[in-house]
PDBQT receptor file of N, H, CA, C and O in Angstrom, charges set to zero:
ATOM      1  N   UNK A   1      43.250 105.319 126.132  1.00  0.00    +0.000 N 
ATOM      2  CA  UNK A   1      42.693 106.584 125.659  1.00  0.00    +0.000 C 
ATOM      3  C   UNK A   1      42.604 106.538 124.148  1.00  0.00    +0.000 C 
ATOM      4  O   UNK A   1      43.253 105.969 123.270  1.00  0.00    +0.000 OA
ATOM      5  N   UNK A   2      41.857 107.117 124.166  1.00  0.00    +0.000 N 
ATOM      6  H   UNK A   2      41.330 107.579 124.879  1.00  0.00    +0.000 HD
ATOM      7  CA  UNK A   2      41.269 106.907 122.466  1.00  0.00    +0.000 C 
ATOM      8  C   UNK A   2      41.686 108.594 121.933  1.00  0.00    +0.000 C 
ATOM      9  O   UNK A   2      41.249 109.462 122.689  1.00  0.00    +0.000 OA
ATOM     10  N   UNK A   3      42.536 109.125 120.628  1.00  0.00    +0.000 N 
ATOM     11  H   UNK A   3      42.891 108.420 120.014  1.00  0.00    +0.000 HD
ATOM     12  CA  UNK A   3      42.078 110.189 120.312  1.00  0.00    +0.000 C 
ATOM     13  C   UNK A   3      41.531 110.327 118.879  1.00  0.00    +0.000 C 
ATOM     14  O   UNK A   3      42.099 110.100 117.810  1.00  0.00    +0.000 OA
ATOM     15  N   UNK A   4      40.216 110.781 119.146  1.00  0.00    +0.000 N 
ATOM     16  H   UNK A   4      39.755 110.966 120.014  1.00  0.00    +0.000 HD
ATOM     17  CA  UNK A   4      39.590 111.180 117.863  1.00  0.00    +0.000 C 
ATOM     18  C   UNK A   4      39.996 112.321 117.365  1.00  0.00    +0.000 C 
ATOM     19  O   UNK A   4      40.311 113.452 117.737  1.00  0.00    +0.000 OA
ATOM     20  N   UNK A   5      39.861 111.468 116.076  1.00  0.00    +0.000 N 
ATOM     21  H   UNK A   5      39.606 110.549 115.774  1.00  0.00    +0.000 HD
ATOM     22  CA  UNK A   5      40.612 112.107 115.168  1.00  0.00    +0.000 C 
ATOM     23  C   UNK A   5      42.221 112.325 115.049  1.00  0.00    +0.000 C 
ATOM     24  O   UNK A   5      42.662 113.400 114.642  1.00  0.00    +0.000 OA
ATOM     25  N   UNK A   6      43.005 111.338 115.393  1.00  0.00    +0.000 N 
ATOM     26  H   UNK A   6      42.647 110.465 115.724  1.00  0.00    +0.000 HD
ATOM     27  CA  UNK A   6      44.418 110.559 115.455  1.00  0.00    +0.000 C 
ATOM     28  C   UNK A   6      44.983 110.511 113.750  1.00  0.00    +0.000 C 
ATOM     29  O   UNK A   6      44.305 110.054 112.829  1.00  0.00    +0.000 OA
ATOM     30  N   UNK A   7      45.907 110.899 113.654  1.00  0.00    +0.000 N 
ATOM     31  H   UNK A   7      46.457 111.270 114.402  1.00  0.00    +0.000 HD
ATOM     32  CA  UNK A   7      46.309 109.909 112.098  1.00  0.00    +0.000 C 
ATOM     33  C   UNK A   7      48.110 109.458 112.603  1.00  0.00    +0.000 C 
ATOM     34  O   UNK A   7      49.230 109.967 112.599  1.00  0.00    +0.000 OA
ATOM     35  N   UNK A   8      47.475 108.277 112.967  1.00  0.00    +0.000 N 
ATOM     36  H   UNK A   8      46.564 107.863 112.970  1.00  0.00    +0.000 HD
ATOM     37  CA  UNK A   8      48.805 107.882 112.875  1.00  0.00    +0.000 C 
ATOM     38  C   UNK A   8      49.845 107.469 111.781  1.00  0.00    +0.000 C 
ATOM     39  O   UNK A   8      49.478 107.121 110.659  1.00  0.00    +0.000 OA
ATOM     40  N   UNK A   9      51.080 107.518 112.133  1.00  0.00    +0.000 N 
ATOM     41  H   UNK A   9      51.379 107.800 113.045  1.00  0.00    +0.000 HD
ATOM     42  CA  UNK A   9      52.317 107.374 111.313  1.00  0.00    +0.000 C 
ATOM     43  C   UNK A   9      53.548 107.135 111.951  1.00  0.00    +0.000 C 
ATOM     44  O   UNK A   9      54.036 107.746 112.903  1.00  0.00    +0.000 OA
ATOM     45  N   UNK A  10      54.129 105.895 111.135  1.00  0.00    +0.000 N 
ATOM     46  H   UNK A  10      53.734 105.399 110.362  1.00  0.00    +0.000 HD
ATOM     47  CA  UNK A  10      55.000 105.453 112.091  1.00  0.00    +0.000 C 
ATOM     48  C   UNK A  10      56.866 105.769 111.211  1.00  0.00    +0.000 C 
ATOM     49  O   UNK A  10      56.866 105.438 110.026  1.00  0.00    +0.000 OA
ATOM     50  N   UNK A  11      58.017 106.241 111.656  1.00  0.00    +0.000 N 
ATOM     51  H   UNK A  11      58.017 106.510 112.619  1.00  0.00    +0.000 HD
ATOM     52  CA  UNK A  11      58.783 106.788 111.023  1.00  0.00    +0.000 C 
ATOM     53  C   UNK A  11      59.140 105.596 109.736  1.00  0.00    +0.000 C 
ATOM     54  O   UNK A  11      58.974 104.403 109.486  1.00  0.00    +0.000 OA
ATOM     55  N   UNK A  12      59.570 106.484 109.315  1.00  0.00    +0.000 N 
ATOM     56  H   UNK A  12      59.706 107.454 109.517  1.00  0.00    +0.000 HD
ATOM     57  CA  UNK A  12      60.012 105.737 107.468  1.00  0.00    +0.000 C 
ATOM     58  C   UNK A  12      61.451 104.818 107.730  1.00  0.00    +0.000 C 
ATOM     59  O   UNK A  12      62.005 104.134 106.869  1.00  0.00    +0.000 OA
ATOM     60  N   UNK A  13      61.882 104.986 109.098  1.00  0.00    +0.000 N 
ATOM     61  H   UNK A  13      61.433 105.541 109.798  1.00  0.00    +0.000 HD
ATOM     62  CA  UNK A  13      63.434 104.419 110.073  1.00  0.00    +0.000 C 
ATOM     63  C   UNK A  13      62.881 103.171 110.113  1.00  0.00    +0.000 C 
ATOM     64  O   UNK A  13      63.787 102.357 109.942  1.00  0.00    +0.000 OA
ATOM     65  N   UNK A  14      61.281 102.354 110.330  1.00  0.00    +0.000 N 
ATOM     66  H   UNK A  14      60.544 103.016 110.468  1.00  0.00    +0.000 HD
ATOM     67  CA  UNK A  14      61.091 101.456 111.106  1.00  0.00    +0.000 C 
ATOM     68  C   UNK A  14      61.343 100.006 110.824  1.00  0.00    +0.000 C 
ATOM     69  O   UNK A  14      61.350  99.081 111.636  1.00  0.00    +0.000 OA
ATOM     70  N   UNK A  15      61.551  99.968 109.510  1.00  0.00    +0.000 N 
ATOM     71  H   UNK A  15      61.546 100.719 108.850  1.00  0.00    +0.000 HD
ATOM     72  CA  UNK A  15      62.495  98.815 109.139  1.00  0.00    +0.000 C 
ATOM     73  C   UNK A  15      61.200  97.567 108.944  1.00  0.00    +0.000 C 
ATOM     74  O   UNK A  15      60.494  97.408 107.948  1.00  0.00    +0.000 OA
ATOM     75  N   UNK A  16      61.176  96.795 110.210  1.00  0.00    +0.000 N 
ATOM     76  H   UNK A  16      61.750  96.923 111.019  1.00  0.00    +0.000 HD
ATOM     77  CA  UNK A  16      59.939  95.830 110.157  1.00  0.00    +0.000 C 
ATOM     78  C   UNK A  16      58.332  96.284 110.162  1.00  0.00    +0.000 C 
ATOM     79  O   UNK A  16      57.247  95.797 109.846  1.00  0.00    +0.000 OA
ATOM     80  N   UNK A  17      58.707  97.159 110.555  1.00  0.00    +0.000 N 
ATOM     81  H   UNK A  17      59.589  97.554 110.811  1.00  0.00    +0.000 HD
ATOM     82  CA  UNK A  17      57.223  97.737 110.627  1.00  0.00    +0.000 C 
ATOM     83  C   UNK A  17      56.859  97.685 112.118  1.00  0.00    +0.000 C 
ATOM     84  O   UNK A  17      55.684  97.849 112.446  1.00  0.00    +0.000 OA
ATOM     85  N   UNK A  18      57.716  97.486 112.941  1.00  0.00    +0.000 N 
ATOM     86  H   UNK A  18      58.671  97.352 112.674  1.00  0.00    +0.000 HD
ATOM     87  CA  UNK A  18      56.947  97.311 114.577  1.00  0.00    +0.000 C 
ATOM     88  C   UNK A  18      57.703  97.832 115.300  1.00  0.00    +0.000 C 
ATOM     89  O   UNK A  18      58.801  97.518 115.761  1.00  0.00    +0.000 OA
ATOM     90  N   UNK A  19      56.932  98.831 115.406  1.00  0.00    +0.000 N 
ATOM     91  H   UNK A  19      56.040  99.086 115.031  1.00  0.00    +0.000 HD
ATOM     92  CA  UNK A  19      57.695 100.439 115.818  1.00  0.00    +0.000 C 
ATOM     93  C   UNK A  19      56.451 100.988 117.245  1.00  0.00    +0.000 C 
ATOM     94  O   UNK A  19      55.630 100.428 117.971  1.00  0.00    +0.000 OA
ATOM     95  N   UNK A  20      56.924 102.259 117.049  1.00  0.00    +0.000 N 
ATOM     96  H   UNK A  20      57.591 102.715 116.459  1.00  0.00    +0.000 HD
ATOM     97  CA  UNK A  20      55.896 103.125 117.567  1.00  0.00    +0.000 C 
ATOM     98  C   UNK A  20      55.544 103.922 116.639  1.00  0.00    +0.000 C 
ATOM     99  O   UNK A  20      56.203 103.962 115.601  1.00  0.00    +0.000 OA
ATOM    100  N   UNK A  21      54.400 104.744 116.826  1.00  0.00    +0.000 N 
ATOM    101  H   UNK A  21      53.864 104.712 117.670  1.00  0.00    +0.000 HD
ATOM    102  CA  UNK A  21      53.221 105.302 115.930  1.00  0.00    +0.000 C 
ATOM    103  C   UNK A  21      52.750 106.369 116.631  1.00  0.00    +0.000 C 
ATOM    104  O   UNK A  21      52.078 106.368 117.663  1.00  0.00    +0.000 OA
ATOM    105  N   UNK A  22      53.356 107.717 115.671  1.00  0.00    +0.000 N 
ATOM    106  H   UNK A  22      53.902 107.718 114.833  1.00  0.00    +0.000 HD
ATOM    107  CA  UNK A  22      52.968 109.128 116.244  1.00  0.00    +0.000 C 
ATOM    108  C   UNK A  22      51.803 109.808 115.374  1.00  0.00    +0.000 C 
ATOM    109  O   UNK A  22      51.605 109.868 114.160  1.00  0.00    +0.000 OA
ATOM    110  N   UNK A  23      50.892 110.451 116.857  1.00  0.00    +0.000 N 
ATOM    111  H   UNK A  23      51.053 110.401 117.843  1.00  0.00    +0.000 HD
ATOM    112  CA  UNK A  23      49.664 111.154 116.309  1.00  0.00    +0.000 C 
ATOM    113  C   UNK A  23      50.189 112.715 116.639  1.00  0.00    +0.000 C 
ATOM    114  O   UNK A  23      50.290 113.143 117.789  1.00  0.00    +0.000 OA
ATOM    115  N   UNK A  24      50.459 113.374 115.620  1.00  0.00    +0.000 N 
ATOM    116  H   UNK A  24      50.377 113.027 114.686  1.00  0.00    +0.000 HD
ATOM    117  CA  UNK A  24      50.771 114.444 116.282  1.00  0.00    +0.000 C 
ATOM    118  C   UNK A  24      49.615 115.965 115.694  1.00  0.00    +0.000 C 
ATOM    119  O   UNK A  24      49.784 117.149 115.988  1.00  0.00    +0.000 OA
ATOM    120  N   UNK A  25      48.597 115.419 114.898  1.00  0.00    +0.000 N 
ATOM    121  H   UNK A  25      48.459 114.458 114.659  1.00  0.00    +0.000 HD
ATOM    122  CA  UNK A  25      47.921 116.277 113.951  1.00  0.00    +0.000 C 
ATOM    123  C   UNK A  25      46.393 116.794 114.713  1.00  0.00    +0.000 C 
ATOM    124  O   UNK A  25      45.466 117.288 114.071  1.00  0.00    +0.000 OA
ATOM    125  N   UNK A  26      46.376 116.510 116.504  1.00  0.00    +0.000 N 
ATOM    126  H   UNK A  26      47.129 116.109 117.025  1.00  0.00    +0.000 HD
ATOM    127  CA  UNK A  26      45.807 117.440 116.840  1.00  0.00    +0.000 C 
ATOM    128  C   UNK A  26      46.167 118.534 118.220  1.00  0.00    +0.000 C 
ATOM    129  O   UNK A  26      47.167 118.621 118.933  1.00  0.00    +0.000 OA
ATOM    130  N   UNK A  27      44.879 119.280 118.208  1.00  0.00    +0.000 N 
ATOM    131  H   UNK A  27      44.067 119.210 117.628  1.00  0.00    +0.000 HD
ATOM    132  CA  UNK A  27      45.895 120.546 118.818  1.00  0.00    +0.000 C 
ATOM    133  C   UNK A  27      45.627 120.095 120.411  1.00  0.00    +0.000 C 
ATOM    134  O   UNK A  27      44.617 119.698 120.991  1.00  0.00    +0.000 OA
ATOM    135  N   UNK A  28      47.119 120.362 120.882  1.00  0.00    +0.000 N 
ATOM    136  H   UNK A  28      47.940 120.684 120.411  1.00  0.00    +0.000 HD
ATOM    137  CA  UNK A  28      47.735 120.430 122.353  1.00  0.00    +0.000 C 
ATOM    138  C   UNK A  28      47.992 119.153 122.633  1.00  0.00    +0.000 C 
ATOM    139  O   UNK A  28      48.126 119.019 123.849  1.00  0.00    +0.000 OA
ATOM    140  N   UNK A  29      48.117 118.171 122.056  1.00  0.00    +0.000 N 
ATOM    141  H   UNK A  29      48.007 118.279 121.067  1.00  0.00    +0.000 HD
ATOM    142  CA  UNK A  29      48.200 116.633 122.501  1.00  0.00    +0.000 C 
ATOM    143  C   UNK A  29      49.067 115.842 121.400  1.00  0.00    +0.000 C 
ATOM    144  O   UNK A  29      48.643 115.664 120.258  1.00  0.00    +0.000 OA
ATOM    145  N   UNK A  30      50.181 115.435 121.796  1.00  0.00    +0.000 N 
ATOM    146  H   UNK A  30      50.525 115.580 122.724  1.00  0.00    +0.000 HD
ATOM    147  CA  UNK A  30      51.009 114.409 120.817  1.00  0.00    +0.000 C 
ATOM    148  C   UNK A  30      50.799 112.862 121.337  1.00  0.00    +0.000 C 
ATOM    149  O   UNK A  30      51.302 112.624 122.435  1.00  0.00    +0.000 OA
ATOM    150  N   UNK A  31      50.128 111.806 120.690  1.00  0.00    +0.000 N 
ATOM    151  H   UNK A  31      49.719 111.999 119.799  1.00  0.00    +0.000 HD
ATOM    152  CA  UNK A  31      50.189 111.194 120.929  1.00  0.00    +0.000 C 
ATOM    153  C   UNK A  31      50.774 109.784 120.472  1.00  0.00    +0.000 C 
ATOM    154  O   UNK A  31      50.793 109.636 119.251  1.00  0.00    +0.000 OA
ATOM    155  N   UNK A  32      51.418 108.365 121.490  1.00  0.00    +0.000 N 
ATOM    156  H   UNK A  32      51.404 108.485 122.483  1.00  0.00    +0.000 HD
ATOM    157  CA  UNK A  32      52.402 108.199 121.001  1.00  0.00    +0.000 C 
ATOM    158  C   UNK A  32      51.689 106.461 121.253  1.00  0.00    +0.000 C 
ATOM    159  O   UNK A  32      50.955 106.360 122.236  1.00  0.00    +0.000 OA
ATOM    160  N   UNK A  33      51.859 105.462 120.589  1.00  0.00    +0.000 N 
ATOM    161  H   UNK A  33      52.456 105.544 119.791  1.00  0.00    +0.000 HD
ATOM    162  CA  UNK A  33      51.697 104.242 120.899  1.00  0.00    +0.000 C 
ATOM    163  C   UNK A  33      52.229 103.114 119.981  1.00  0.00    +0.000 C 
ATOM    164  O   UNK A  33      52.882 103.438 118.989  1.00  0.00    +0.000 OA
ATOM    165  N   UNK A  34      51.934 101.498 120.314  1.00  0.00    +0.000 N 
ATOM    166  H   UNK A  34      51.403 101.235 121.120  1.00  0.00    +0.000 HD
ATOM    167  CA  UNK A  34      52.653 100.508 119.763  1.00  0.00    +0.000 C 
ATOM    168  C   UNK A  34      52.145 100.496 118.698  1.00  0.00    +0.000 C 
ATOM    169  O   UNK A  34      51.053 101.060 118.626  1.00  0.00    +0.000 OA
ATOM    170  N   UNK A  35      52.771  99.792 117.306  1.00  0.00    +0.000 N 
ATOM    171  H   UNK A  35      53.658  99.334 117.365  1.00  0.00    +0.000 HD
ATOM    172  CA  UNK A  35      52.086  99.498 116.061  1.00  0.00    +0.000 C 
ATOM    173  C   UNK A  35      51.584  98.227 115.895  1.00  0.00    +0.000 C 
ATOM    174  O   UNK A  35      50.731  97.812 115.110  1.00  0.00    +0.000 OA
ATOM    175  N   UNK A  36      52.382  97.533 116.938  1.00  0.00    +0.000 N 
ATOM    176  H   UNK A  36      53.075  97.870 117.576  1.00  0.00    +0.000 HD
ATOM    177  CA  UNK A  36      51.072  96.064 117.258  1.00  0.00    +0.000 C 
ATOM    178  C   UNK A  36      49.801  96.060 117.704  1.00  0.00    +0.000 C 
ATOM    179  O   UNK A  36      48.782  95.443 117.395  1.00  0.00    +0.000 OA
ATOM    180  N   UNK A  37      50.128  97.010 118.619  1.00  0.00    +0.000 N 
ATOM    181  H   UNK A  37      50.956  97.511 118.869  1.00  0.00    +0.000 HD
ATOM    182  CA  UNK A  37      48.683  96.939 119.094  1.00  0.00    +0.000 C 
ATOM    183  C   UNK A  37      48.017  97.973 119.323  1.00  0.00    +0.000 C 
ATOM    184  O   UNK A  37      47.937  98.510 120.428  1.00  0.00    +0.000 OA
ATOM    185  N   UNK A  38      47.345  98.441 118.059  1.00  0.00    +0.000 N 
ATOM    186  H   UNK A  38      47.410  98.005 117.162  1.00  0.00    +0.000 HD
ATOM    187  CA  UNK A  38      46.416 100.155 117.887  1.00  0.00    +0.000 C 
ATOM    188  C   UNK A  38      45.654 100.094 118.642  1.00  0.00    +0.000 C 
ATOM    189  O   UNK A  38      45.515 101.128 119.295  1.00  0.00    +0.000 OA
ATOM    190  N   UNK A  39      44.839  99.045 118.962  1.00  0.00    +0.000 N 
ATOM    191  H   UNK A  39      44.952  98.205 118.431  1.00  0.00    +0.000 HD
ATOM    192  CA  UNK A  39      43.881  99.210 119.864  1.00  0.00    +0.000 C 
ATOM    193  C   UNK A  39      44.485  99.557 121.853  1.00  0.00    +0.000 C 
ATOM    194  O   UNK A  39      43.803  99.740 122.862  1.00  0.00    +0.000 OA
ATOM    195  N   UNK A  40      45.497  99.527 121.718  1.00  0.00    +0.000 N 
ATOM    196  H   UNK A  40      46.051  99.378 120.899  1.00  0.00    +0.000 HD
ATOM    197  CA  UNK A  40      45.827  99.274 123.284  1.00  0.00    +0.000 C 
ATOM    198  C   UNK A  40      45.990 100.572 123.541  1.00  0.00    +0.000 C 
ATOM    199  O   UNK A  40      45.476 101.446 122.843  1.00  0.00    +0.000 OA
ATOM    200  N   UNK A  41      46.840 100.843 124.734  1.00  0.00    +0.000 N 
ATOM    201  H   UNK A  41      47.257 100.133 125.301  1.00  0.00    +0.000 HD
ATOM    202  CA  UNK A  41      47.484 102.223 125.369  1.00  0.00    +0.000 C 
ATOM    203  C   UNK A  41      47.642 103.183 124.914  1.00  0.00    +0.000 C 
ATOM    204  O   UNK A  41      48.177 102.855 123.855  1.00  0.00    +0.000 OA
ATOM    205  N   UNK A  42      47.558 104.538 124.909  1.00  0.00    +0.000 N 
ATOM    206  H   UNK A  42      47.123 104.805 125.769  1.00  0.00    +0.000 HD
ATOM    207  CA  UNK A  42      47.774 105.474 124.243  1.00  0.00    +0.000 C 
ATOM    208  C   UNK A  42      48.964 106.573 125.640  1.00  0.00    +0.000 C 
ATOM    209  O   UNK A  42      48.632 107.041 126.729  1.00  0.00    +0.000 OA
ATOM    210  N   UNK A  43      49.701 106.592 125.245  1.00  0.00    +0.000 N 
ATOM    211  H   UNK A  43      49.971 106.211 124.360  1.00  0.00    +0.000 HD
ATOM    212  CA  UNK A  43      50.969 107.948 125.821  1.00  0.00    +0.000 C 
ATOM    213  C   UNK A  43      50.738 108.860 125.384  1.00  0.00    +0.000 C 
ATOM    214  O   UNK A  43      50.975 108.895 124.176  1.00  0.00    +0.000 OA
ATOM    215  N   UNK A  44      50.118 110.229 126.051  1.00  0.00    +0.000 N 
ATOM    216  H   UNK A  44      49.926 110.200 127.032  1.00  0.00    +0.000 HD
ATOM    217  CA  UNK A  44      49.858 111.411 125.592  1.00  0.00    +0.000 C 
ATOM    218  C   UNK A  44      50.884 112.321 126.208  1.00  0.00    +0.000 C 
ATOM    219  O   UNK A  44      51.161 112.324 127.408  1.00  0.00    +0.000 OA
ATOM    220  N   UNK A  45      51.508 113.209 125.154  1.00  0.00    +0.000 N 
ATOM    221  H   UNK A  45      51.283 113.207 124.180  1.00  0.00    +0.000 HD
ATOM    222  CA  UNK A  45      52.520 114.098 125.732  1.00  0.00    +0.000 C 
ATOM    223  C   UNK A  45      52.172 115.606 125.594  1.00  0.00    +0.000 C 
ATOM    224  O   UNK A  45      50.996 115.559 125.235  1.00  0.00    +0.000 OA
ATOM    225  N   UNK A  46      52.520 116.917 125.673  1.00  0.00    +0.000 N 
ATOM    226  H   UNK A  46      53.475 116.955 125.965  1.00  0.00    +0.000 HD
ATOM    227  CA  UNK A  46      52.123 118.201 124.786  1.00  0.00    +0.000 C 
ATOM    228  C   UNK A  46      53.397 118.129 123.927  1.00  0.00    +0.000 C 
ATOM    229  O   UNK A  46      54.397 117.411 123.920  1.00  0.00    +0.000 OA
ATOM    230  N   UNK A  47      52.982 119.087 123.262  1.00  0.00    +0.000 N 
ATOM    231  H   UNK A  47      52.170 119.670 123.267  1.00  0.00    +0.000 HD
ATOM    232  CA  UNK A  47      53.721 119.604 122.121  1.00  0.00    +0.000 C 
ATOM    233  C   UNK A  47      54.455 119.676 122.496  1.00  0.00    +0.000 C 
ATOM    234  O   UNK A  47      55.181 118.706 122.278  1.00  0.00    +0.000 OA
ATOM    235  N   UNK A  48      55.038 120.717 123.347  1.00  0.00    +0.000 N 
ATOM    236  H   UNK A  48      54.449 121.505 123.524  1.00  0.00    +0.000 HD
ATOM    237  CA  UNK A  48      56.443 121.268 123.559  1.00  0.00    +0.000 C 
ATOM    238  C   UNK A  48      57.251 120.107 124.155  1.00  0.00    +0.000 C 
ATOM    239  O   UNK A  48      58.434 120.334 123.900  1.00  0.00    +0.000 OA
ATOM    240  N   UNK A  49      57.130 119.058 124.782  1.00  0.00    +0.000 N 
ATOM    241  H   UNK A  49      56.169 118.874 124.988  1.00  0.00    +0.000 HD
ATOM    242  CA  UNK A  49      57.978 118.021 125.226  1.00  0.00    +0.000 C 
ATOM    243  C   UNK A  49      58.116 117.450 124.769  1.00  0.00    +0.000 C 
ATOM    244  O   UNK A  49      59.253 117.021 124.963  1.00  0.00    +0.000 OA
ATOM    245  N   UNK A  50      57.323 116.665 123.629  1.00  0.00    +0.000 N 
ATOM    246  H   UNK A  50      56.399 117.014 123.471  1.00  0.00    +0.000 HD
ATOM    247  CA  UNK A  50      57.403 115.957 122.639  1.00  0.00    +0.000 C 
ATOM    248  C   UNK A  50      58.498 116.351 122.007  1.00  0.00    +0.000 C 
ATOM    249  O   UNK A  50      59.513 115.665 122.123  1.00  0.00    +0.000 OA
ATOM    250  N   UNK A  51      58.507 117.684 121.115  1.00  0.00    +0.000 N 
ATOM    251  H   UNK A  51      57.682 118.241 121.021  1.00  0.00    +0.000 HD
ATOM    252  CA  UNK A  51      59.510 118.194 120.806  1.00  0.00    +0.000 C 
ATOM    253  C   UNK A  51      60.910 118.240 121.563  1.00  0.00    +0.000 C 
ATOM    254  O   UNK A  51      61.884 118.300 120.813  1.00  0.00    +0.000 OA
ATOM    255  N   UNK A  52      61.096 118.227 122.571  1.00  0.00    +0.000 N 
ATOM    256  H   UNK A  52      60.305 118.178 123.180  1.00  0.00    +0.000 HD
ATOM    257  CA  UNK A  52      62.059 118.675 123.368  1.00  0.00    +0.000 C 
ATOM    258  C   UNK A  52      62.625 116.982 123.571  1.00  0.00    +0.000 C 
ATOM    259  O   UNK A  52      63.834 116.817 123.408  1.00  0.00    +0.000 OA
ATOM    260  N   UNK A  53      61.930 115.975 123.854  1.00  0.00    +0.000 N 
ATOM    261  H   UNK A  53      60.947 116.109 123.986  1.00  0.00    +0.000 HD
ATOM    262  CA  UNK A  53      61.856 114.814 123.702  1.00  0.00    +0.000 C 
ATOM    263  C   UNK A  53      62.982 114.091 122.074  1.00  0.00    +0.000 C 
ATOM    264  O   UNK A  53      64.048 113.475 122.089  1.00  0.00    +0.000 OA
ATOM    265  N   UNK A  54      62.291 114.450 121.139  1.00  0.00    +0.000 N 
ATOM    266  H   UNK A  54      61.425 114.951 121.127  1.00  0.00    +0.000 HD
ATOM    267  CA  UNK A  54      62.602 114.322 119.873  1.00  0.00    +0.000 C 
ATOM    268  C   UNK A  54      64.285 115.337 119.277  1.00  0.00    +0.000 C 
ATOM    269  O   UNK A  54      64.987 114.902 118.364  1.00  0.00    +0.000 OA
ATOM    270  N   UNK A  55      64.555 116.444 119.914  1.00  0.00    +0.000 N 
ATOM    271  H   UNK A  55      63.985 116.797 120.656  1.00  0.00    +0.000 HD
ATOM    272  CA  UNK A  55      65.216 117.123 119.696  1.00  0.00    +0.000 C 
ATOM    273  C   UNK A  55      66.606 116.505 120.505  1.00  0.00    +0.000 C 
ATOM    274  O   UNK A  55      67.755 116.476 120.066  1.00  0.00    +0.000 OA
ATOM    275  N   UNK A  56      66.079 116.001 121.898  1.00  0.00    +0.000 N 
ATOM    276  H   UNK A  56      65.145 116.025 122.254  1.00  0.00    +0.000 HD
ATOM    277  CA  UNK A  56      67.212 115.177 122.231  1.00  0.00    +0.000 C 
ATOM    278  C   UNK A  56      67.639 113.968 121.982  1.00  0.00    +0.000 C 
ATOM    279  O   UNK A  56      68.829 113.745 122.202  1.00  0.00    +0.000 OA
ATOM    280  N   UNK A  57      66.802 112.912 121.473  1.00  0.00    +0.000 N 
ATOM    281  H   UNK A  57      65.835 113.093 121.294  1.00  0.00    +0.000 HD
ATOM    282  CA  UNK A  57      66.763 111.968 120.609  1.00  0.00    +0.000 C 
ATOM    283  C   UNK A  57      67.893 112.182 119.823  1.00  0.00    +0.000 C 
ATOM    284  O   UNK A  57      68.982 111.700 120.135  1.00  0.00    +0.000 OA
ATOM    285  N   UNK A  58      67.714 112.910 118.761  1.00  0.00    +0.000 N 
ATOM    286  H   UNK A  58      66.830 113.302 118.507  1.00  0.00    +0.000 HD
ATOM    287  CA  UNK A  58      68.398 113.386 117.809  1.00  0.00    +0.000 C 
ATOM    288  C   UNK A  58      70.022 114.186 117.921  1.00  0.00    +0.000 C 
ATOM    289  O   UNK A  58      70.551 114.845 117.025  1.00  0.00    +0.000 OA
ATOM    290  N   UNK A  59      70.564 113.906 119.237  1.00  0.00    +0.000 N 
ATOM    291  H   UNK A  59      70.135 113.370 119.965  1.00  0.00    +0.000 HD
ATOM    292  CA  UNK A  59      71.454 114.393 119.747  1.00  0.00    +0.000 C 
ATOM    293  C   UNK A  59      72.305 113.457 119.773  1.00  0.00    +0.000 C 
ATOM    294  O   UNK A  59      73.484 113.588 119.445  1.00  0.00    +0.000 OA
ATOM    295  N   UNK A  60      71.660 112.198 120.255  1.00  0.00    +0.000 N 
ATOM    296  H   UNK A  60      70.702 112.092 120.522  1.00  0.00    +0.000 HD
ATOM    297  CA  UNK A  60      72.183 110.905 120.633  1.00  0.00    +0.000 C 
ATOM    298  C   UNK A  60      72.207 109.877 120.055  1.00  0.00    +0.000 C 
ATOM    299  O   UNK A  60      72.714 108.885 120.580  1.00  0.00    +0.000 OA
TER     300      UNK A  60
């Protein structure tokens, strides 16, 4: 899946650079993929799980 108009960014944590890469700058769709390979797969989540996702992350 392709989303137009994506800006990805990958966290400032990622050390080597080969991470994952969050699009989160359009509306109703967070999307999440590899930094090797932009062109490949795209994981689409909504907002609110993403968040809820990230919030428990951050727990652990």
């Amino acid at each position: 899946m392709e989303l137009i108009g994506a800006t990805w960014r990958k966290s400032t944590r990622s050390g080597n650079g080969e991470c994952v890469e969050v699009a989160d700058n359009l509306p109703g769709v967070v999307g999440v993929r590899d930094s090797k390979d932009p062109t490949g797969p795209v994981l689409t989540f909504e907002p609110h799980t993403w968040r809820a996702f990230i919030a428990f992350a951050k727990q652990h």
